[in-house]
N, C-alpha and C positions, 0 to 999 in steps of 0.2 A: 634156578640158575646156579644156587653156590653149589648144587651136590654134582652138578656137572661136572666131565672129565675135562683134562685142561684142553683137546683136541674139540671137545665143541664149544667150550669157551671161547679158543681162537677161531674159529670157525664164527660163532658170534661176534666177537668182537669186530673182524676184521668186514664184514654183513653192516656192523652199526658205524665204523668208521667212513666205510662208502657210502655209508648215508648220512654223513659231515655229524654222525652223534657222538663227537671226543668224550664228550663228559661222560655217560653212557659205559662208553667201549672202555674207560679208563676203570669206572668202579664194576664195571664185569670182572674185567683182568683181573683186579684187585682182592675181589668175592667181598666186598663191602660198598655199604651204600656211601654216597657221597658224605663231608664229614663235615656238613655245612645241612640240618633239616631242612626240608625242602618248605616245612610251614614258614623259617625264620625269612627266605624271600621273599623279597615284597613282590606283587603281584604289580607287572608292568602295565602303565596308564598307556593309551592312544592321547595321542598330542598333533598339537593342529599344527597348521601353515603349510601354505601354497609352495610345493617348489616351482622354479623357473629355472631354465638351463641360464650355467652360469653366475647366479644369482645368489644372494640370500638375505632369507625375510625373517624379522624376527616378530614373535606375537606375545605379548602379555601373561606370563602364565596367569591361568582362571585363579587358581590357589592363592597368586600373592595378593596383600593386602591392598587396597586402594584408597587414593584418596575421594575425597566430595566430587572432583571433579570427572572420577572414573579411570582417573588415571591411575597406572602401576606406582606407586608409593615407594619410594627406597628410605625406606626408614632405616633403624640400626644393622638390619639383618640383610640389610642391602636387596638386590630386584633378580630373581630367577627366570630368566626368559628360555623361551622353543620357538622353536625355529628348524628352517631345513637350507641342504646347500645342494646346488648340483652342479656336475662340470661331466664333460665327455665321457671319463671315468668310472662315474656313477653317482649317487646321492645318497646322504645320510640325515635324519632328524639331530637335533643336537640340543641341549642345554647350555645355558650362560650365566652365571654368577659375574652381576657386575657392583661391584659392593658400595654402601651409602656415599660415601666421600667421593665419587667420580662425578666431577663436575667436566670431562671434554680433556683432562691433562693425559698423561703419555702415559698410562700404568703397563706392569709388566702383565704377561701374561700365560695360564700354568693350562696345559694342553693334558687331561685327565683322562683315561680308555681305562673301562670296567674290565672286567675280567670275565667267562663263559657264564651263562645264567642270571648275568647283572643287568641294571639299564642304568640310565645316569643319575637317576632321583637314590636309587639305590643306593650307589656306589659315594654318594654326596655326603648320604646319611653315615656311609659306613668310615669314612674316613675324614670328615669332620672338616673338609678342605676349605669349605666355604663360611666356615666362622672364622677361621685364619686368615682368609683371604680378604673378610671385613678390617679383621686388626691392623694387616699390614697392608691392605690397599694394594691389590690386585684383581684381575680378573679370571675368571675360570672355565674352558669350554670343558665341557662333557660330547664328544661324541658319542651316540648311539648306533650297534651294532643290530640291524634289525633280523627277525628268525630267516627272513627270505634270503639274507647271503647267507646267514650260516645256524643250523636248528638249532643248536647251543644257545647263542650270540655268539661266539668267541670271534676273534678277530683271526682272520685268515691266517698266522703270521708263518705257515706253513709251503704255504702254494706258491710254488714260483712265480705264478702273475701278480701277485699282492709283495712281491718282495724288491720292488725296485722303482728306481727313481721315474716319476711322470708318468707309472701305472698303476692300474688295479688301487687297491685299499692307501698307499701309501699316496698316492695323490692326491686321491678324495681328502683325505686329512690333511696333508698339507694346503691344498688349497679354502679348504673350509678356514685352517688357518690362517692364513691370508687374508683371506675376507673378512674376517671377525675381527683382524686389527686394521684395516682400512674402513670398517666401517665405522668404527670407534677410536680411531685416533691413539690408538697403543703404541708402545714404543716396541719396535720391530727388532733393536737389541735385546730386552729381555721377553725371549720367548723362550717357553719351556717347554715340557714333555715327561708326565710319569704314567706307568700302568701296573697293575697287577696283573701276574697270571699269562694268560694271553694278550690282554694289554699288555702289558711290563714287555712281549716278545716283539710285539708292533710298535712299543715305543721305543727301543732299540732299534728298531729296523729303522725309525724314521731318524733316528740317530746318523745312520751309517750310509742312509741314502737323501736326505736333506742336513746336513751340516752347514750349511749356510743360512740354516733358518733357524734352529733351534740352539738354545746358547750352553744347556745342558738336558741330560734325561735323568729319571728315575727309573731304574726297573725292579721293582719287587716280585718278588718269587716267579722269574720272568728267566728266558729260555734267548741261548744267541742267536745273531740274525743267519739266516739262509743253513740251515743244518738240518731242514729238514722240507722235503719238494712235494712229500704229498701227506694223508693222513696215518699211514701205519709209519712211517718217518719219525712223524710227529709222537706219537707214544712210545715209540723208542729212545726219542731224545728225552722225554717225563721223563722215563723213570731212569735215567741217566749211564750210560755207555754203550746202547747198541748203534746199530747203524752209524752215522755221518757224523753220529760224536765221538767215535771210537777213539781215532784219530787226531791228536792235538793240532795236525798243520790246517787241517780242516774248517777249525774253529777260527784260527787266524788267517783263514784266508780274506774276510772280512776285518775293517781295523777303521774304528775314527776317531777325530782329535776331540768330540766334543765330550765336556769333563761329564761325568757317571757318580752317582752314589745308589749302592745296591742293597738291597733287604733281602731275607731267607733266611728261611726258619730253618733248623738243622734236625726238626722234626717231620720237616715235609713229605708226605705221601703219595702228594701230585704231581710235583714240580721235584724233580729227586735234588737237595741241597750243592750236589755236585756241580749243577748249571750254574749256579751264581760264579763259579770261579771262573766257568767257560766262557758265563758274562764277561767280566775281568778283563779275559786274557785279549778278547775283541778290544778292547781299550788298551792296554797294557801295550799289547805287541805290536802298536804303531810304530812308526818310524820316529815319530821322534820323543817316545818314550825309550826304545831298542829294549832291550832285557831286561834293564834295571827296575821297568817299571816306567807309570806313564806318567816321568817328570824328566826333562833333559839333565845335563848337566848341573850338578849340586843339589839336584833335587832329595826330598829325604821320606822316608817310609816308617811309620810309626806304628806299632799296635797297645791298644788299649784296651780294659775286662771294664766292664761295669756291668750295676744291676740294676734294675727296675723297683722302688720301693713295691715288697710285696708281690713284687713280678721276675719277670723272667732275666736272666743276665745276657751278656751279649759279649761278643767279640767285636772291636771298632777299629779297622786296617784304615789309614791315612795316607795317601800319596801325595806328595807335595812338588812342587816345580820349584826351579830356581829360586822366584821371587817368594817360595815360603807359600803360596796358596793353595786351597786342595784342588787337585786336580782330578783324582777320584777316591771315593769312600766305600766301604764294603764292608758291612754292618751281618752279623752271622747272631742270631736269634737263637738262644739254647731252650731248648726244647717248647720253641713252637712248632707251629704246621703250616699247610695252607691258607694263611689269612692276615691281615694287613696288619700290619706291627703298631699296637697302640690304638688301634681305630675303636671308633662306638659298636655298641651292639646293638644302634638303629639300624646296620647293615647288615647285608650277608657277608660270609670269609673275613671278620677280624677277629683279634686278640687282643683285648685290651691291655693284658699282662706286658706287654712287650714296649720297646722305648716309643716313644712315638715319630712314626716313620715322615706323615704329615709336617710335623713340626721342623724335623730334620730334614727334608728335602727341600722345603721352601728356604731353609737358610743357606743350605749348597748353592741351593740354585739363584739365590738374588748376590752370591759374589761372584757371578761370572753374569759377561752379554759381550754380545756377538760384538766386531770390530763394525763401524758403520763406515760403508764406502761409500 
C-alpha cells in the first residue's frame, strides 16, 4: 500500500471510507500505520442486558467484586455496571461508574464517548476517570459505540442524521442520559459531557444541540459540530482546511452558550491541531460572547505556559465572563499527538507526559450547572 501512487491511494481510501473505515482510510492517506499498536487495545468484551424499547436495565458487571450475599459490592473503587438503552432512535450498550459513597443523594454526572477503535472498559482505563470520580463523588456513563453503526466504532459525528437535536446518535445519547439520572436520582444540573477524537466531535455536537441538558463539555483532540455531512468531508476536516473548514463563517455557523475546556496536542496527526481553535470559535462567536470572546462585557482572557514535571509543556488560554469565572479553557499540548493528555497506559491513545486533561476537566466542569427551571 505505501509504495502505491497517491491516485490509487485515493482511490483506496475513498473505497474504505464508503465502507465507514475512517481509521483505515486516514492511515492509508497517511502511508503509516496507526500511532496507537494495535496489540496496546484491549480486546472488546460482549456484555449482557436485555434491551427494552424505551427502557433501561442495568446488570451487575461479572468482574465486580461481591459480597457474601452475591451482591455487586461498591467497596472503595466504587460498582461498574452494563446495561443497555433504547428509544425510537436506536440503542446503545453502556457502562456506569457509580462510586462508593452514593448512598441515593443528587451526585453530578460526567457523560464519557471513546474515541474510533475504543469501547468503554477501555477508555475508563485510559483516562483514569473513574478513580476521580470515586474521590470527588460523581457518576460516570460510558456509552458504547458498537461495530454495526459504525466498523471503527467511531461515533458518527459526520453524518447529517447524527447531527441534530431528537435524531440519529445524538438522541440516543441524550436520552440514555436522561434515563441514567432518573434512574438514580442525579442532580439534572450538573451534567456533563467529554470525548476524545470522534467523541470529543459528538460531544460538541451534543453541546450545540442539547444545551439545556449539559452544563458544560470536554472536547479533546475533537473536530467542530456540523463541518462535515459525509465521510470524505470528514477526512478533510482531520487533517485540517479542506472542504467546509475552508471557510471561517462556516465553522460559526453553529454557536452555544455552554462553557467548553479543549485539549490538543500540537503534534497531532489525526486530528490536525488546527480544529481545536475551530472548536473555539463554535463557542467564541456566540452572541453573547460577540468578538471579544465568550465572556460579555468585562470579561477578561488570559494566557498561561506551564510544564509537566518531566513532561510535555502546554499553552492554557482562559476566558472569563463578567463575574470572573471560566467560561472556556483551551489547553494547547506541545508536542504531543493523538492521545488523551495525562491518561494511563492501561488505555489505548494516551500520553502520560501531558497535564492531566481528567483532572482538569472535572474541575471546569463542577463550577458550572445548568439554571433549574
Amino acid at each position: 500500500m505505501i509504495s502505491a501512487s497517491i491516485t490509487q491511494r485515493m482511490e483506496e481510501a475513498t473505497r474504505l471510507t464508503r465502507a465507514g473505515k475512517l481509521h483505515d482510510a486516514m492511515a492509508l492517506l497517511k502511508g503509516i500505520m496507526p500511532e496507537t499498536p494495535a496489540e496496546q487495545t484491549p480486546t472488546p468484551t460482549s456484555r449482557g442486558g436485555h434491551t427494552f424499547e424505551g427502557t433501561w436495565e442495568v446488570v451487575d458487571d461479572p468482574a465486580a467484586p461481591t459480597s457474601p450475599s452475591g451482591n455487586a459490592r461498591r467497596a472503595h473503587a466504587g460498582a461498574f455496571t452494563t446495561g443497555s438503552f433504547s428509544c425510537r432512535a436506536g440503542a446503545r450498550d453502556y457502562k456506569l461508574f457509580i462510586p462508593s459513597g452514593y448512598h441515593g443523594q443528587a451526585l453530578p454526572l460526567v457523560v464519557m464517548l471513546h474515541g474510533c477503535t475504543q469501547n468503554p472498559d477501555d477508555f475508563a482505563a485510559g483516562t483514569d476517570m473513574n478513580r476521580l470520580a470515586e474521590a470527588q463523588q460523581c457518576c460516570v456513563l460510558y456509552p458504547a459505540q458498537p461495530t454495526t453503526a459504525n466498523t471503527s466504532k467511531c461515533w458518527n459525528w459526520f453524518k447529517a442524521e447524527d447531527q441534530q437535536r431528537e435524531g440519529g446518535e445524538p438522541a440516543i445519547l441524550a436520552g440514555m442520559t436522561r434515563q441514567v439520572i432518573h434512574q438514580h436520582g442525579l442532580d439534572a444540573g450538573r451534567v456533563y459531557v467529554a470525548g476524545l477524537s470522534a467523541g470529543a466531535a459528538m460531544a460538541t455536537t451534543l453541546a450545540m444541540t442539547y444545551p439545556d441538558l449539559f452544563a458544560a463539555v470536554g472536547v479533546h483532540s475533537g473536530l467542530p459540530h456540523g463541518v462535515a455531512k459525509s465521510l470524505p468531508d470528514a477526512l478533510g476536516a482531520m487533517q485540517g482546511g479542506t472542504g467546509p473548514l475552508s471557510g471561517a463563517a462556516q465553522s460559526a455557523t453553529w454557536a452555544s452558550k455552554v462553557p467548553a475546556i479543549i485539549f490538543h496536542g500540537d503534534r497531532d496527526t489525526t486530528v490536525h491541531p488546527s480544529n481545536a481553535d475551530r472548536v473555539a470559535a463554535q463557542y467564541a462567536s456566540h452572541p453573547w460572547g460577540g468578538k471579544g470572546g465568550p465572556h460579555g462585557a468585562g470579561g477578561q482572557t488570559t494566557v498561561e505556559q506551564g510544564r509537566v514535571a518531566n513532561g510535555h509543556a502546554y499553552t492554557r488560554t482562559v476566558h472569563r465572563d463578567a463575574s470572573g469565572k471560566p467560561s472556556m479553557e483551551q489547553w494547547q499540548v506541545h508536542g504531543a499527538g493523538h492521545a488523551w493528555s495525562g491518561g494511563s497506559v492501561k488505555g489505548s491513545y494516551t500520553d502520560p507526559k501531558g497535564p492531566d486533561a481528567t483532572s482538569e476537566m472535572l474541575r471546569f466542569f463542577f463550577q458550572h450547572q445548568l439554571a433549574q427551571t
